[in-house]
N, C-alpha and C positions, 0 to 999 in steps of 0.2 A: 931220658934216663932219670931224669929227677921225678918224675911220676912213676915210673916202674920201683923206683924205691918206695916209694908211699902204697903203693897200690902192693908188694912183697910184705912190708908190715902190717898190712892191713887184713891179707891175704894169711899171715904168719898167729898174729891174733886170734883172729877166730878160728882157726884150723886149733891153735890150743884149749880155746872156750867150748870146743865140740866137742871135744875129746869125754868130756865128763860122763862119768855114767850115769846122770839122771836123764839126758838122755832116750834110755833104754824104754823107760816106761810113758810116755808122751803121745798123744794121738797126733794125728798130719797137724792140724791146726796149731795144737799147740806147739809144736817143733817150730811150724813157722813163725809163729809170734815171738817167739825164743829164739829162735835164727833171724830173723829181722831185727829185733830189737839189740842183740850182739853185733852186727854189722852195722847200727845206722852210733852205734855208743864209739865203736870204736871208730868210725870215718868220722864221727865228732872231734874225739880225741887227737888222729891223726891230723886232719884236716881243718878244725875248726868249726866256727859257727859264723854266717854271713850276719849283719845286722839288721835283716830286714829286706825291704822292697826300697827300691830306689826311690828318694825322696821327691825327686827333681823331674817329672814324669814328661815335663813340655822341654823344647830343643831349648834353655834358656840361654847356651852358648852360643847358639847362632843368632850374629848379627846381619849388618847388612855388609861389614868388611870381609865376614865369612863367605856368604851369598855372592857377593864379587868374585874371591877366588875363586870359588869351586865354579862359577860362566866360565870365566878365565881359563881355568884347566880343560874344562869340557870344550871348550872350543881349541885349546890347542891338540888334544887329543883327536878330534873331529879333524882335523890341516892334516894331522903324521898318520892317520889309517886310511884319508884320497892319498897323499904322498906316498903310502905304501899300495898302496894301489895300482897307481899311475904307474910305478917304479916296476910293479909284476904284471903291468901288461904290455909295457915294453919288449920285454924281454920273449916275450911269444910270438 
């Protein structure tokens, strides 16, 4: 729901910046540069501006208590899908 609002005001915008009669006189091209450029101003507006590419490009979170856990999980995960296994061929 909270995107459908953003994305009706977004949507609401430009359907009023179209409206204009300049418009009328415009070749494909340039409609599109003028229809692009209205839609990328107001999803600015709406939406914001990110700051960039992510700084941090290597896993710097992960340690080696991280790499523990995630064995850990993966091995209990591996036990409960033979135990769900074993448990559905019983029953056949």
């Amino acid at each position: 729901m909270y995107g459908n609002s953003r994305r009706n005001r977004l949507l609401k915008n430009t359907k009023s910046m179209v409206r204009d009669e300049e418009w009328k006189h415009l070749d494909v091209n340039e409609h599109w540069h003028k229809m692009k450029k209205i839609m990328m101003e107001t999803a600015q507006h709406i939406w914001g501006m990110s700051k960039g590419p992510c700084r941090h490009k290597e896993a710097w979170w992960w340690n080696e208590e991280v790499a523990e856990a995630v064995s850990e999980n993966k091995i209990k995960v591996q036990k409960m899908e033979q135990r769900k296994l074993k448990g559905g061929m019983d029953g056949v």
